[in-house]
C-alpha positions in Angstrom: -69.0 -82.5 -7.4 -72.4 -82.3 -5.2 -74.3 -79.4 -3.6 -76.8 -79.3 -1.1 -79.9 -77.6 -2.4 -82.0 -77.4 0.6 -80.3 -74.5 1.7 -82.8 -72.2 1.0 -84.0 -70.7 4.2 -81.8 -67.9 5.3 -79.0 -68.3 8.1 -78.7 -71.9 5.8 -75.2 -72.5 5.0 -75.2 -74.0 1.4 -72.5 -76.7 1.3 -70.3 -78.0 -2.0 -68.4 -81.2 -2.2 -65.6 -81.9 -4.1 -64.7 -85.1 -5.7 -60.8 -84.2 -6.3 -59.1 -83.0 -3.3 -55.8 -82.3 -5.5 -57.8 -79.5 -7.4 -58.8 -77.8 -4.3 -55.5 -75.9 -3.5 -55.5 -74.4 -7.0 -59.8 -73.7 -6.5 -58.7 -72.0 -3.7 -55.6 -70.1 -4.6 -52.8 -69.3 -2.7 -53.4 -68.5 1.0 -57.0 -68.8 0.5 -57.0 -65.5 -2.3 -59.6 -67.0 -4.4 -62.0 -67.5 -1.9 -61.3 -63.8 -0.1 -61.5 -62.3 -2.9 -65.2 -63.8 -3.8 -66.2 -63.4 -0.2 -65.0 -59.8 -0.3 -66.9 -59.0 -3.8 -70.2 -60.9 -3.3 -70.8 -60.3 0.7 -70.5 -64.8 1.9 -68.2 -66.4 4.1 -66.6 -69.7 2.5 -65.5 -72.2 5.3 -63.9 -75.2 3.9 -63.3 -78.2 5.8 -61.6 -81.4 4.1 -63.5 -81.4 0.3 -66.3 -79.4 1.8 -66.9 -75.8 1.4 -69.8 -73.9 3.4 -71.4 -70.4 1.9 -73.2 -68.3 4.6 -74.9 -65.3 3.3 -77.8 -64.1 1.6 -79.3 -66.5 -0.2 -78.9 -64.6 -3.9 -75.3 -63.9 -2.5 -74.7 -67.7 -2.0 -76.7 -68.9 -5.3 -73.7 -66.6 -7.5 -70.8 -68.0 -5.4 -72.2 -70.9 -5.5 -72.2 -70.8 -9.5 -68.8 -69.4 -10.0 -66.8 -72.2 -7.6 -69.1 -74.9 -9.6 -67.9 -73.3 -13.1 -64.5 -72.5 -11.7 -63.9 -76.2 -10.9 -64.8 -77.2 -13.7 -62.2 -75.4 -16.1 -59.7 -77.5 -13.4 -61.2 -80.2 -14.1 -60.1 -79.4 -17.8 -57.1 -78.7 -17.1 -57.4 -75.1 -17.3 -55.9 -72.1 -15.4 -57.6 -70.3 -12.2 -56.5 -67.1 -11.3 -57.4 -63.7 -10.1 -58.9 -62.6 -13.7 -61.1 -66.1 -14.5 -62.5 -65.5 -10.8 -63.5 -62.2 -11.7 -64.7 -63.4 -14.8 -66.6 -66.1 -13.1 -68.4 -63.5 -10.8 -68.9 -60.8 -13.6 -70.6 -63.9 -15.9 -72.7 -65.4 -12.9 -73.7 -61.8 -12.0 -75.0 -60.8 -15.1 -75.9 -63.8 -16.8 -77.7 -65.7 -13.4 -76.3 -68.6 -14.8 -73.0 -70.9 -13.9 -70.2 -69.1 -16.2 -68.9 -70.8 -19.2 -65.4 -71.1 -18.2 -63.9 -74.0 -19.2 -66.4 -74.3 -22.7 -64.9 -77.2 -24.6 -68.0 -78.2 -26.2 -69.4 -74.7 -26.7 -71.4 -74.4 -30.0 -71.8 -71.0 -30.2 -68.4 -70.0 -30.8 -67.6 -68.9 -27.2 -65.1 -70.9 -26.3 -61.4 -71.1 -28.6 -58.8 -73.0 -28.3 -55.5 -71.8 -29.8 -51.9 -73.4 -29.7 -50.9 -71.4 -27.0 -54.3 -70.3 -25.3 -57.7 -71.7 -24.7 -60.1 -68.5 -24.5 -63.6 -68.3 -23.3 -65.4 -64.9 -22.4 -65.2 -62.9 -19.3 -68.2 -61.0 -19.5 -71.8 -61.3 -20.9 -71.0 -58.6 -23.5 -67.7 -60.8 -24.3 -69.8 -63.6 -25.2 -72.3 -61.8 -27.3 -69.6 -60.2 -29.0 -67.5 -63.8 -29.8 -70.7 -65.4 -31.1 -71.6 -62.3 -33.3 -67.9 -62.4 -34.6 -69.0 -65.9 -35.8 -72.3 -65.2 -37.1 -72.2 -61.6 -39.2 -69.9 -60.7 -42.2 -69.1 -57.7 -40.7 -68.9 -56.8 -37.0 -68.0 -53.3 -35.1 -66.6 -53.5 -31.1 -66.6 -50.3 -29.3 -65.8 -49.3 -26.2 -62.8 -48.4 -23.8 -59.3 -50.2 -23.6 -59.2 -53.5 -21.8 -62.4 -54.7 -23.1 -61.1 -57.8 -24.9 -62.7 -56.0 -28.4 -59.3 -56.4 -30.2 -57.8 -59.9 -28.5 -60.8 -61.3 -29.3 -61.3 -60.8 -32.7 -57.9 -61.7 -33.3 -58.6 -65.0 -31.7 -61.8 -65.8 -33.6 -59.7 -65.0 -36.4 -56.9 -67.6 -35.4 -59.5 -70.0 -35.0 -60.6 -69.9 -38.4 -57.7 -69.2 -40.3 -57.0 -73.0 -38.5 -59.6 -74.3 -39.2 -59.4 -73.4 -42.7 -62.6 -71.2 -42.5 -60.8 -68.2 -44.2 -57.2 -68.8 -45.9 -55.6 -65.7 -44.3 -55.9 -62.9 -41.3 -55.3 -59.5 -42.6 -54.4 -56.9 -39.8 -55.0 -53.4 -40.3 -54.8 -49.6 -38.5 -54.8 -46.4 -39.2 -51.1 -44.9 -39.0 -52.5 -41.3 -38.0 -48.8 -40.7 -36.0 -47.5 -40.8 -39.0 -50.4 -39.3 -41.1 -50.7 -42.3 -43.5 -47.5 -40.6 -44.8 -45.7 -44.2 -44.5 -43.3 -43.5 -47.5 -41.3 -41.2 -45.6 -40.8 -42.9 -42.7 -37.3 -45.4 -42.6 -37.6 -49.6 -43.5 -39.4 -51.8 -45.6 -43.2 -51.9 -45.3 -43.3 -54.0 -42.5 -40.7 -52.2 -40.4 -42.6 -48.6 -40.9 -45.6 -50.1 -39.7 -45.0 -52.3 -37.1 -45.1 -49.6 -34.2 -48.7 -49.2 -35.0 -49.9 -52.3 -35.5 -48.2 -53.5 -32.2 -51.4 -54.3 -30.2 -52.5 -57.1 -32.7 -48.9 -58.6 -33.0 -49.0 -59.1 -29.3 -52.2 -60.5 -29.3 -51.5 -63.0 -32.5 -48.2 -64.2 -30.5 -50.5 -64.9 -27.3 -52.4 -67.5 -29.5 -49.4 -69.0 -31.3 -45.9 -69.7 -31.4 -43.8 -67.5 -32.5 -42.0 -69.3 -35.2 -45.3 -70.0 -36.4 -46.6 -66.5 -36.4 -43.4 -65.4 -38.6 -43.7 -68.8 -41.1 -47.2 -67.5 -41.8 -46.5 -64.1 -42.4 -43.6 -65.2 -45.0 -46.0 -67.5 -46.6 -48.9 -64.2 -46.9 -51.3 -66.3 -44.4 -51.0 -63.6 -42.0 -51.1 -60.1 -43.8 -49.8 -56.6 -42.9 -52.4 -54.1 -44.2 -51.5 -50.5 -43.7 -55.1 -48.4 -44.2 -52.9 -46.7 -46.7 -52.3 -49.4 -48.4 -55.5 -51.2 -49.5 -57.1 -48.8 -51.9 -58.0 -51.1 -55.0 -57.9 -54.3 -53.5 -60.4 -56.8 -52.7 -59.8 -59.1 -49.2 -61.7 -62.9 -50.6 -61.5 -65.9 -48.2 -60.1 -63.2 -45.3 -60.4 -62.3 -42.0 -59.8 -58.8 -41.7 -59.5 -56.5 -38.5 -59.3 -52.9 -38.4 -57.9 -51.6 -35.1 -58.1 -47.8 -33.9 -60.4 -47.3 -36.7 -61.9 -43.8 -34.3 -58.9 -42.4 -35.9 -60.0 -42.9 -39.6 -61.6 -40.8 -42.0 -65.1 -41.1 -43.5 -63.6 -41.3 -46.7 -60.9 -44.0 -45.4 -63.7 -46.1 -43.4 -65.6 -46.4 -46.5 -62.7 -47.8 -48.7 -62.0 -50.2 -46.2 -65.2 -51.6 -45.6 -65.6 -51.6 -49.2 -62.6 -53.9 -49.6 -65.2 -57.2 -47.8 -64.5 -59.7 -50.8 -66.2 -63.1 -50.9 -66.3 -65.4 -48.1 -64.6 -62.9 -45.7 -65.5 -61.3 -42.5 -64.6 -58.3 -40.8 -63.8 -56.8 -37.5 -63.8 -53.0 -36.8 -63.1 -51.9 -33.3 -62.3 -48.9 -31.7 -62.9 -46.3 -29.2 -65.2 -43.3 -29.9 -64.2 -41.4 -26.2 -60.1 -41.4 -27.8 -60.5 -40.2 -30.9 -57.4 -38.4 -32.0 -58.3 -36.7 -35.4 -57.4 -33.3 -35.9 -59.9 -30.6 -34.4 -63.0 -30.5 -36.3 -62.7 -34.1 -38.4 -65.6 -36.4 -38.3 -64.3 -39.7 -37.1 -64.9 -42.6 -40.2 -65.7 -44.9 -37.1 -69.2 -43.0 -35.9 -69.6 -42.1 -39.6 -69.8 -45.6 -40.3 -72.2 -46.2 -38.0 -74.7 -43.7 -38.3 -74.9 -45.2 -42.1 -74.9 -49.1 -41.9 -75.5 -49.9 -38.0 -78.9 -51.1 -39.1 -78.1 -52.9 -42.3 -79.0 -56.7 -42.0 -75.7 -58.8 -41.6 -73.6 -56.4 -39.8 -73.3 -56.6 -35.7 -72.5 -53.9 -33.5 -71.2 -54.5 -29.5 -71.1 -51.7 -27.3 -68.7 -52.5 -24.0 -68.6 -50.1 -21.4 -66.0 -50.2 -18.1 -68.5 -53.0 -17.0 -66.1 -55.4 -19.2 -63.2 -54.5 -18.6 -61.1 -57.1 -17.8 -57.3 -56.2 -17.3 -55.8 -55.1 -13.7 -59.0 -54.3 -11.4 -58.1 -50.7 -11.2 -58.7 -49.9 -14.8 -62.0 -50.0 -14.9 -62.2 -48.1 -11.9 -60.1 -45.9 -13.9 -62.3 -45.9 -17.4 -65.3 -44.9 -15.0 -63.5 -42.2 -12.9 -62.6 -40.8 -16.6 -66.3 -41.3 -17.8 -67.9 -39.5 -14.6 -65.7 -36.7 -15.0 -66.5 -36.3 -18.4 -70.5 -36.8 -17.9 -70.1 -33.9 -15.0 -67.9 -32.0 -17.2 -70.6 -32.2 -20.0 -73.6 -30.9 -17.9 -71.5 -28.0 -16.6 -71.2 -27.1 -20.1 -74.6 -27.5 -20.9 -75.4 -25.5 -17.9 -73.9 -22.7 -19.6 -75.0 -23.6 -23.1 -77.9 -20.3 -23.0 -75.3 -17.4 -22.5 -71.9 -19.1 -24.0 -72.0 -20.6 -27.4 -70.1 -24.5 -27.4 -66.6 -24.0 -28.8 -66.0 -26.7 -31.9 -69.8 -27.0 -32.3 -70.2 -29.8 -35.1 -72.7 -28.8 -37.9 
């Protein structure tokens, strides 16, 4: 693939050529929908002709497409998938990174780039990437931020990696039951069948990365563990990868057990969502607890996501920020009125 780089006056169309004409249909998309769909979000006009593609535009504009249809090919090249989410991707990375997006990653170093049975996963966003090499770096690392960040699905998949790799000797899956209010003995089934409902979210994610036959041999054989938060008072998690999901929704008391539980040669994951915390009136969520205390402590990462990474449908982060402006306008109000109305459910 070749570029002409002396397109740097403006009104100069920048022009790409392509070496494999078969991988052009797929660049492209169906009806042309890749390329609308970056001409519609970064403001160029793509005009291909044959294995050539023109960008018109500014020249900033043309520079970012010009990176995401280079990095875009290239995870063809490997064999990889294009659609509507790895162009987004593409554009989100170039955007924010000024750099050609790590999309296709087979020789990544840094621990951006996994390849599973079923799924080979690279980042979407900057934030992504920091947060997959810091999953492979620190002991102990906390994700925050809103649904459809990738805080959860990725720490899973790190975790696959390594539990492959032979890097830890099992995944251990934990999450608060607070439906039930860690009350699991009265609830019907065996262990596993009480807490299945809430531990949901990571099976789907662990049978996106492997086959399912595999996924239940291991968790026969104790390689992949059911935790409930109730459950692990006492113990000590050695040569594991451990994820807490939800974790907003535990106590300081119950953060502090868990994170006490890091035995040798582990790691752990803690994700959640301080804006959904669902803890009865008045309870200090274990999650922000947690993090006032050990943020700081040398060995332990924390990644903050905002709606920025989202990176399911397009509309949900249009959603997350509707909900967060609503909020931020619902929070000054209050302030507003702060001088002549005390706050209800003031912490102290």
């Amino acid at each position: 693939m070749t570029f002409d780089a002396s397109a740097t006056q403006p009104g100069t169309p920048l022009h790409l050529q392509f070496d494999d004409n078969r991988l052009l249909p797929l660049l492209f998309g169906q009806h042309d929908q890749n390329l609308a769909r970056i001409e519609q979000e970064l403001g160029v006009s793509l005009v291909s002709r044959g294995n050539q593609l023109a960008i018109s535009g500014p020249p900033a504009a043309m520079q970012i497409a010009r990176q995401v249809l280079t990095g875009l090919y290239q995870r063809l090249k490997r064999g990889l998938d294009v659609d509507r989410g790895e162009v987004d991707a593409a554009m989100r990375l170039a955007r924010d990174d000024g750099q050609e997006p790590n999309l296709f990653g087979a020789d990544a170093k840094d621990g951006t780039a996994i390849r599973t049975q079923r799924r080979h996963i690279t980042p979407r966003s900057a934030m992504q990437a920091r947060y997959m090499r810091m999953l492979h770096e620190n002991e102990l690392v906390f994700g925050l931020g809103p649904a459809g960040t990738g805080k959860t699905y990725l720490a899973v998949a790190v975790a696959v990696a390594m539990l492959t790799r032979g890097t830890v000797d099992r995944i251990v899956l934990s999450r608060p039951a607070g439906e039930a209010g860690e009350r699991l003995g009265f609830l019907p089934g065996d262990l596993r069948e009480k807490v299945d409902p809430y531990l949901r979210p990571l099976y789907d994610a662990l049978y996106d990365m492997m086959p399912a036959e595999q996924v239940l041999k291991r968790m026969s054989s104790g390689d992949i563990e059911i935790a409930p938060l109730a459950f692990m008072r006492g113990r000590t998690l050695a040569h594991s990868f451990v994820i807490l999901d939800e974790a907003q929704n535990t106590t300081p008391m119950q953060m502090k057990m868990f994170l006490t539980r890091l035995g040798e040669s582990s790691r752990m994951a803690v994700t959640g969502d301080l804006t959904q915390i669902d803890l009865p009136s008045g309870q200090k969520s274990g999650l922000k607890d947690a993090l006032e205390a050990v943020e700081h402590v040398p060995g332990i990462g924390v990644t903050r996501f905002t709606e920025v990474d989202v990176v399911r449908h397009h509309l949900v982060a249009k959603i997350v920020s509707a909900y967060d402006a609503r909020d931020r306008k619902g929070a000054r109000k209050s302030g507003d009125g702060a001088s002549s109305t005390p706050p209800q459910n003031a912490s102290r």
